[in-house]
C-alpha positions as CSV (number, residue, x, y, z in Angstrom):
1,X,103.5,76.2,91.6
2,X,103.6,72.5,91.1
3,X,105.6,71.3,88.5
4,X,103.4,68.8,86.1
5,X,105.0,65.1,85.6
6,X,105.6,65.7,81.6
7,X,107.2,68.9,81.9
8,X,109.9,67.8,83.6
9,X,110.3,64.3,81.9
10,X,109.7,65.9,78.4
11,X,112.7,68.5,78.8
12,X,115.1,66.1,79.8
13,X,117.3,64.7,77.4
14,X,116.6,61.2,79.0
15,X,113.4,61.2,77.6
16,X,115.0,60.0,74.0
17,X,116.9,57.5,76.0
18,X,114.2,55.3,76.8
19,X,112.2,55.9,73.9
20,X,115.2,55.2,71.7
21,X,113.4,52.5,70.4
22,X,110.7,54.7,69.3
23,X,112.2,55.4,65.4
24,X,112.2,56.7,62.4
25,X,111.1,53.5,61.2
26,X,108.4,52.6,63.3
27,X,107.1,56.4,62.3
28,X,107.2,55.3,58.6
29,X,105.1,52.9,59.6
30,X,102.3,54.3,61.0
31,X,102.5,56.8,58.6
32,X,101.9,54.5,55.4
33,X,98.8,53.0,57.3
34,X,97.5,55.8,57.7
35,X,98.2,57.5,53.9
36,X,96.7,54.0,52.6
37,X,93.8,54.7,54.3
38,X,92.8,58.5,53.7
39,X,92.5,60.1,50.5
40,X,95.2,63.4,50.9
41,X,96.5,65.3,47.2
42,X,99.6,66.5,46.7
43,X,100.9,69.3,49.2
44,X,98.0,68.6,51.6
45,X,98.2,70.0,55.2
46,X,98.6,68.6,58.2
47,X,98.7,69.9,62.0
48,X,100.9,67.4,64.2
49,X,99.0,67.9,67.4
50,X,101.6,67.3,70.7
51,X,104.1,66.0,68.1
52,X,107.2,65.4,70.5
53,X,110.3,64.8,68.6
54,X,108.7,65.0,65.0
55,X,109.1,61.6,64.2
56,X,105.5,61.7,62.3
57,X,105.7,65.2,61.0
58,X,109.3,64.5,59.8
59,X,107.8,61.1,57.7
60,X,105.0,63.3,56.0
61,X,106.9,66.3,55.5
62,X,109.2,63.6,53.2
63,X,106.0,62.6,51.6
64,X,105.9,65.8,50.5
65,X,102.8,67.4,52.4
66,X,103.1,70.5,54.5
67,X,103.3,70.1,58.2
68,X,103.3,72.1,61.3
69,X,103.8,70.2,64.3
70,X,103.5,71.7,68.0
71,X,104.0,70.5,71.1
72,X,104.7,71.7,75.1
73,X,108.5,70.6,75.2
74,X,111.0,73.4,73.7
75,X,113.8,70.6,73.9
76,X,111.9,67.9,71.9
77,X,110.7,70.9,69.8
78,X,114.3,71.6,69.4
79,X,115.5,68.2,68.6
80,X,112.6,68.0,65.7
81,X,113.8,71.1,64.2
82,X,117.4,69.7,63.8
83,X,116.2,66.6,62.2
84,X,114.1,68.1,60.1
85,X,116.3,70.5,59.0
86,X,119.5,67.6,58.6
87,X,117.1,66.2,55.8
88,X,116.6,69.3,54.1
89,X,112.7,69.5,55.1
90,X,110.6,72.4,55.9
91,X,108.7,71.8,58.8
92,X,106.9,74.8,60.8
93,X,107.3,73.6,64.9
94,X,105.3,75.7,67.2
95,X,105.9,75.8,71.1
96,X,102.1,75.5,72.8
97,X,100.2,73.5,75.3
98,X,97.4,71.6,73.5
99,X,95.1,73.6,76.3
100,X,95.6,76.7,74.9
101,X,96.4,76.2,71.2
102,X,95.1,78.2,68.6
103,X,95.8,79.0,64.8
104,X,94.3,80.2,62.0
105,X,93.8,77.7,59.4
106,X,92.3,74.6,59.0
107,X,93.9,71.3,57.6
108,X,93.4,68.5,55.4
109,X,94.6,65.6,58.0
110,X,95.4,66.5,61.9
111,X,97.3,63.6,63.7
112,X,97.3,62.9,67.5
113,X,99.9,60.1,67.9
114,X,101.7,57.5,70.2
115,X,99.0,58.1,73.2
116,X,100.0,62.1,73.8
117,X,96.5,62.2,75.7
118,X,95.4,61.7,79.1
119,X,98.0,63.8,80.6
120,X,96.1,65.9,82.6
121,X,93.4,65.5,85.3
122,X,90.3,66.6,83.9
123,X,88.3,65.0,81.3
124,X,87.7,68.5,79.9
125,X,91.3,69.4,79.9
126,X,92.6,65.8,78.2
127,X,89.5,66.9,75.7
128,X,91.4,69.8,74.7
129,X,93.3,67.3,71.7
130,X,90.0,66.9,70.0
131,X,88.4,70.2,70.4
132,X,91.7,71.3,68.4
133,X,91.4,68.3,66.3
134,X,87.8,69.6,65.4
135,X,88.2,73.3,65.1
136,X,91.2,73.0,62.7
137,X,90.3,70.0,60.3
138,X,88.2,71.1,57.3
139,X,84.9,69.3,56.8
140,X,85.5,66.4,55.0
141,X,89.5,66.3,56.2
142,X,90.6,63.6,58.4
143,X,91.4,63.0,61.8
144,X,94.3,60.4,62.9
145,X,94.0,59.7,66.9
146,X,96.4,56.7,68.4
147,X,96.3,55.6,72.2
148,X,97.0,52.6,74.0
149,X,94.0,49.7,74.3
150,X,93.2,50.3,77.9
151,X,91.4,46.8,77.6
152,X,94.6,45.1,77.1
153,X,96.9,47.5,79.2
154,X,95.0,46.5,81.8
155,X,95.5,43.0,81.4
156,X,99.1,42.9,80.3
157,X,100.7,45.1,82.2
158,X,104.5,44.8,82.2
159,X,105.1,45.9,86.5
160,X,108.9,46.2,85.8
161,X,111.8,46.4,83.7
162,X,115.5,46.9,83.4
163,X,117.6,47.5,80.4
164,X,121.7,47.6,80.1
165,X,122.9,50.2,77.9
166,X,126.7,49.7,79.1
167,X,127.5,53.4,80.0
168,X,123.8,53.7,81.4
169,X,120.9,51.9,82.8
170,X,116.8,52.6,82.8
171,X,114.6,50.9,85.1
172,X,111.2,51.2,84.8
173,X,108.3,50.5,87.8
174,X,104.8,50.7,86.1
175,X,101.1,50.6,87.9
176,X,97.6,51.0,87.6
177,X,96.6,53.4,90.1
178,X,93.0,54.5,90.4
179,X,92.0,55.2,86.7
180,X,95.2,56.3,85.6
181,X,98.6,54.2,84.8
182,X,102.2,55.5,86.9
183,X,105.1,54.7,85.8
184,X,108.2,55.5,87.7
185,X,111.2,55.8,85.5
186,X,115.1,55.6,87.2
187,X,117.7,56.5,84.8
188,X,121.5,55.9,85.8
189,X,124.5,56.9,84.5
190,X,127.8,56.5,85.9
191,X,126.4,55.8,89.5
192,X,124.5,58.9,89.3
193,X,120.6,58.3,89.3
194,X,118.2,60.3,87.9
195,X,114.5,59.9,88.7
196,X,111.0,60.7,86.4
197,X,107.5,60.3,86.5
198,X,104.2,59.6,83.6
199,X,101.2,59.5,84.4
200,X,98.4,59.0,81.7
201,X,94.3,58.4,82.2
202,X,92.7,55.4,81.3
203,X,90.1,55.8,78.5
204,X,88.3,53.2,77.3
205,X,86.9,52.3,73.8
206,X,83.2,53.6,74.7
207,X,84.1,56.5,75.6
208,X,87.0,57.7,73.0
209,X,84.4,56.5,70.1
210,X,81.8,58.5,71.9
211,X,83.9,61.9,72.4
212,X,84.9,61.8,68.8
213,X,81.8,61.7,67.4
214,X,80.8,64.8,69.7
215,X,83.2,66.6,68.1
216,X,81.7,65.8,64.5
217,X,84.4,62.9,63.7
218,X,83.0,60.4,61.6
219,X,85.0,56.7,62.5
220,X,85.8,55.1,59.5
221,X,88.9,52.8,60.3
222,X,90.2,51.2,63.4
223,X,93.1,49.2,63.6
224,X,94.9,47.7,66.5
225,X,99.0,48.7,66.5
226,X,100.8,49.7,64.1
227,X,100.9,46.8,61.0
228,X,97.2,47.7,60.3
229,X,95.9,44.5,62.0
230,X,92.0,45.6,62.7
231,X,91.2,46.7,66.2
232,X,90.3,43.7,68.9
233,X,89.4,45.0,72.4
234,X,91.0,41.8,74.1
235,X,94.1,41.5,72.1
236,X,95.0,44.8,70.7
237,X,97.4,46.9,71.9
238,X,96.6,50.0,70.8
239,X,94.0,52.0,69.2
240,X,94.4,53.9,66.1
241,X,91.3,55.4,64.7
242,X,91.1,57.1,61.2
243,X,88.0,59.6,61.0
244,X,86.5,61.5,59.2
245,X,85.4,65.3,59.8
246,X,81.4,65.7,58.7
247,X,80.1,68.5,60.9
């Protein structure tokens, strides 16, 4: 059986190498926009869909709300479990793929973050992140989905990149193939190279806004990276949209 792109990359303890820069701070972050902008009480619950290394469920857990976070990769799974657990935090992590996930309750807030969608091939399957969303927020709960601005991807695309670590080396070869953007990521380390793939669909605005109101989300913020400037399709470079669950 072929092997899928992320669950190769996503097991490997290279993956936290290149997004090193990807930190507990730029999680706080995103995490204050967003608690500035829904109305959550004490102890509120929150589902941490495809949550990677915890990085957001670790920032609300400190908030104090109760989080369960699940995602595909048993090693990032692992990782979050150990930071979560070095700052004293209570944090329920659940290995599933978002295609087949399923639990019974419903939350206050569910969060999609830091484009974990458009992994797979099929519209219906990449869908899977918001039928989730929309079977386990309660009505009138929120809904937190981030992704890159495909507008602006497309027209700032950074082809290449190399960065110097001293005892290791990432290069990075990125492209828009079809409706989907490759990258080809090289990891070396001591003359010994190590190779990767992503590969992630291209939505664009339309058609996200449309899907989440077919799954009963009402939009009622957009803002365009992580600062909380509002959303422009030319000069944004992500998407973050804040809705609301009404049916």
């Amino acid at each position: 059986m072929k092997q899928n792109w992320f669950e190769k990359w996503f097991e490997s303890d290279d993956y936290l190498k290149v997004y090193q820069h990807r930190d507990e701070s730029e999680a706080n972050l995103l995490v204050k926009l967003i608690l500035n902008h829904v109305k959550l009480k004490p102890k509120s619950s929150i589902l941490d869909i495809a949550c990677g290394a915890g990085r957001h469920s670790i920032s609300f857990a400190k908030e104090g709300f109760n989080v369960i976070g699940f995602d595909i990769s048993r090693n990032l799974l692992n990782y979050a479990r150990l930071k979560a657990e070095e700052k004293g935090l209570n944090i329920k992590f659940i290995s599933s793929d978002v295609r087949t996930f399923s639990f019974d309750c419903k939350f206050d807030l569910s969060l999609n973050l830091f484009t974990s969608f458009g992994y797979f091939e099929s519209d219906d399957e990449n869908l899977s992140v918001f039928k989730i969303a929309s079977t386990h927020t309660k009505k009138g709960g929120y809904f937190v989905f981030d992704y890159f601005n495909t507008e602006y991807l497309k027209n700032n695309l950074v082809e290449s990149s190399f960065e110097n670590f001293g005892d290791f080396q990432i290069e990075q070869i990125r492209a828009i193939e079809g409706n989907r953007v490759n990258k080809k990521i090289r990891i070396i380390k001591n003359e010994i190279g190590a190779e990767y793939n992503e590969s992630v669909q291209l939505y664009i605005y339309d058609w996200l806004k449309n899907s989440l109101k077919s799954f009963g989300f009402d939009i009622i913020y957009m803002f365009g990276n992580y600062e909380g400037n509002q959303f422009d399709i030319k000069t944004s470079p992500r998407i973050i949209f804040i809705c609301q669950k009404v049916s």
